[in-house]
C-alpha positions as CSV (number, residue, x, y, z in Angstrom):
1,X,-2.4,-8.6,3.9
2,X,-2.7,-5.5,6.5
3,X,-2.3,-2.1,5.7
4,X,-1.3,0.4,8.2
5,X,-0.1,4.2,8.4
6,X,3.2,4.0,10.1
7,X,4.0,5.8,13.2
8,X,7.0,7.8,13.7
9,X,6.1,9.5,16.9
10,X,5.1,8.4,20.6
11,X,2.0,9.9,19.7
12,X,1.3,8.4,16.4
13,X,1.8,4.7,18.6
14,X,0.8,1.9,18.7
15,X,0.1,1.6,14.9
16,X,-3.7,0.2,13.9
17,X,-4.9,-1.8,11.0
18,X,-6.7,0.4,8.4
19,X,-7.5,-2.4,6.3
20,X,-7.2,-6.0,5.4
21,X,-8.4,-8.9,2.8
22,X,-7.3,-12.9,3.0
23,X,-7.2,-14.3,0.0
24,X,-7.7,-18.1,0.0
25,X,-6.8,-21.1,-2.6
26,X,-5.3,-18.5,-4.9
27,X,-5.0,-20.3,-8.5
28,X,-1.9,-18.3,-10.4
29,X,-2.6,-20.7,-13.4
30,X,-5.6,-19.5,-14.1
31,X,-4.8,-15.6,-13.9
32,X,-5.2,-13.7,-16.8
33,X,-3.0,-10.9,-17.9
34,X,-3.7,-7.4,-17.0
35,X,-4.0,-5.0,-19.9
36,X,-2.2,-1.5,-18.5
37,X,-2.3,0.3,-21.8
38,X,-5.4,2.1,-22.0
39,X,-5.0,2.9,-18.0
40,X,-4.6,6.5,-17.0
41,X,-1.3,7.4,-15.6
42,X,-0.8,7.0,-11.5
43,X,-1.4,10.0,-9.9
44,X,1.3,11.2,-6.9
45,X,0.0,9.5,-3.5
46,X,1.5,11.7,-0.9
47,X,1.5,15.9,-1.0
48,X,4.5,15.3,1.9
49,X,7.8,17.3,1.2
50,X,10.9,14.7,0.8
51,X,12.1,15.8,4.1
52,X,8.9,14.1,5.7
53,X,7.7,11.4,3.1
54,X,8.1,8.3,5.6
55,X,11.3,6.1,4.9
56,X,10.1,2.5,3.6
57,X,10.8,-0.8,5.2
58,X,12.2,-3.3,3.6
């Protein structure tokens, strides 16, 4: 998994890889469950205006 900021002007391109992580022989059996409960509320990520929060790809 990459993470990247994406680019919506000629000079915001080419995009470039902030980030990464592999993660190898991944066992889902043996995850354990993820208590949220206790955790403190997300805080907002972006301080864009809707106008220019960047659409998301899907």
């Amino acid at each position: 998994m990459v993470w990247t900021i994406q680019g919506n002007t000629e000079e915001e391109l080419p995009e470039v890889a902030l980030g990464g992580v592999r993660i190898n022989a991944l066992d889902l059996l043996a995850a354990k469950p993820l208590d949220l409960s206790a955790a403190p509320a997300p805080r907002p990520t972006s301080s864009l205006p809707d106008a220019q929060t960047p659409s998301r790809r899907r």
